[in-house]
NUSE-510649 format. One record per residue: residue number from 0; residue in one letter; x, y, z of N, C-alpha, C in turn. Coordinates in steps of 0.2 Angstrom, whole numbers. Layout:
// residues N
     k   r     npx     npy     npz    capx    capy    capz     cpx     cpy     cpz
   NUM   a       X       Y       Z       X       Y       Z       X       Y       Z
...
***
This chain:
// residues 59
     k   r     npx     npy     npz    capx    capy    capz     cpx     cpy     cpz
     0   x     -57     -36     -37     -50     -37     -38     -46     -32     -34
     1   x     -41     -33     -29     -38     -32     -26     -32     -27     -28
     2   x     -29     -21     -26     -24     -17     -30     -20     -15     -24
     3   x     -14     -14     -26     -10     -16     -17      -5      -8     -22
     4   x      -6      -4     -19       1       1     -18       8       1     -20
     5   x      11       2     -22      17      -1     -24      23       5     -21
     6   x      21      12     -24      25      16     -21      21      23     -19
     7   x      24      28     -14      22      33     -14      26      39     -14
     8   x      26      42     -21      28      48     -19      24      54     -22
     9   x      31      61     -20      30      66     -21      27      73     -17
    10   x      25      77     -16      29      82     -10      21      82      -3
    11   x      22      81       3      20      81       8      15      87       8
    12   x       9      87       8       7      93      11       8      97      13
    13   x       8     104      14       8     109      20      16     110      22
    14   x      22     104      20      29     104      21      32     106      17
    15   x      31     105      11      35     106       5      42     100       4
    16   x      39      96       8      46      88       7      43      85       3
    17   x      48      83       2      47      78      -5      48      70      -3
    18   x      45      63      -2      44      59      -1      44      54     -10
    19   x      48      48      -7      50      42     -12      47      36      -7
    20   x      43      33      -6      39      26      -2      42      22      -7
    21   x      46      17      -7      45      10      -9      40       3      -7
    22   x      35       4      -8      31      -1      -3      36      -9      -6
    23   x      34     -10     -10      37     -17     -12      32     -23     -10
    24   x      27     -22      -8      22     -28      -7      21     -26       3
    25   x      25     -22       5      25     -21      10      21     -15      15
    26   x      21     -18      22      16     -12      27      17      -7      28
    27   x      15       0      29      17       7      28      13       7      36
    28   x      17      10      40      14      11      48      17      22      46
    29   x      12      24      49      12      33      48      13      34      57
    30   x      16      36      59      16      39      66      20      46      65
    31   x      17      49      70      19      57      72      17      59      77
    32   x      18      65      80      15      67      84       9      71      84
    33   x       4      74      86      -2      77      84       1      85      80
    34   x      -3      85      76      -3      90      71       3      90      65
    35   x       5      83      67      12      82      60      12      82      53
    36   x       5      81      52       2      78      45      -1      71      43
    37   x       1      67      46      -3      59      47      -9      60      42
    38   x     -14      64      43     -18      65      39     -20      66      36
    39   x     -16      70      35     -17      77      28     -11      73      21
    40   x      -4      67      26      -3      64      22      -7      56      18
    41   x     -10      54      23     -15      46      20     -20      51      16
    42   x     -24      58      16     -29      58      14     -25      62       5
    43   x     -20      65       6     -18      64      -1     -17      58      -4
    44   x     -13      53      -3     -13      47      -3     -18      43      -9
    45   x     -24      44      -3     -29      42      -5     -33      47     -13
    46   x     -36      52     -13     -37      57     -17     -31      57     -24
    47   x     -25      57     -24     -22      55     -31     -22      46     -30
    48   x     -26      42     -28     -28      36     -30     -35      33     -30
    49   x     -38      35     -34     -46      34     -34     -48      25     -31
    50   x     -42      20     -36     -46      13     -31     -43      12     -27
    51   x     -42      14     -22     -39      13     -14     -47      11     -13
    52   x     -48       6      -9     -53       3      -6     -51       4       1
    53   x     -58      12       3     -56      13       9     -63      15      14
    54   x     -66      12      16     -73      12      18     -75      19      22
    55   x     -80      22      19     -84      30      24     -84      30      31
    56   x     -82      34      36     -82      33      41     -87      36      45
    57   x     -92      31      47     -98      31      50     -99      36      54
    58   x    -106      40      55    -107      45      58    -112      45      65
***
């Protein structure tokens, strides 16, 4: 069974900003420029939500 996101929030890594995502059934695109957080934001993300279905990335 499939679990879709609904909202994200709460404070940004490393920023100290506070973020509100409304997904609403809808696609979340992250762009920034290098060293913005892109990363350090999906991989909290992901870590305060255990079933996010996100495959290991091969070595």
């Amino acid at each position: 069974m499939k679990k879709w996101i609904k909202n994200i929030s709460g404070e940004i890594p490393h920023t100290g900003r506070n973020v509100n995502i409304d997904l609403d059934g809808k696609n979340l695109i992250v762009t920034g420029t290098n060293g913005s957080g892109k990363t350090s934001f999906l991989k909290a993300v992901y870590e305060k939500n255990e079933s996010v279905d996100c495959p290991k990335k091969r070595r």
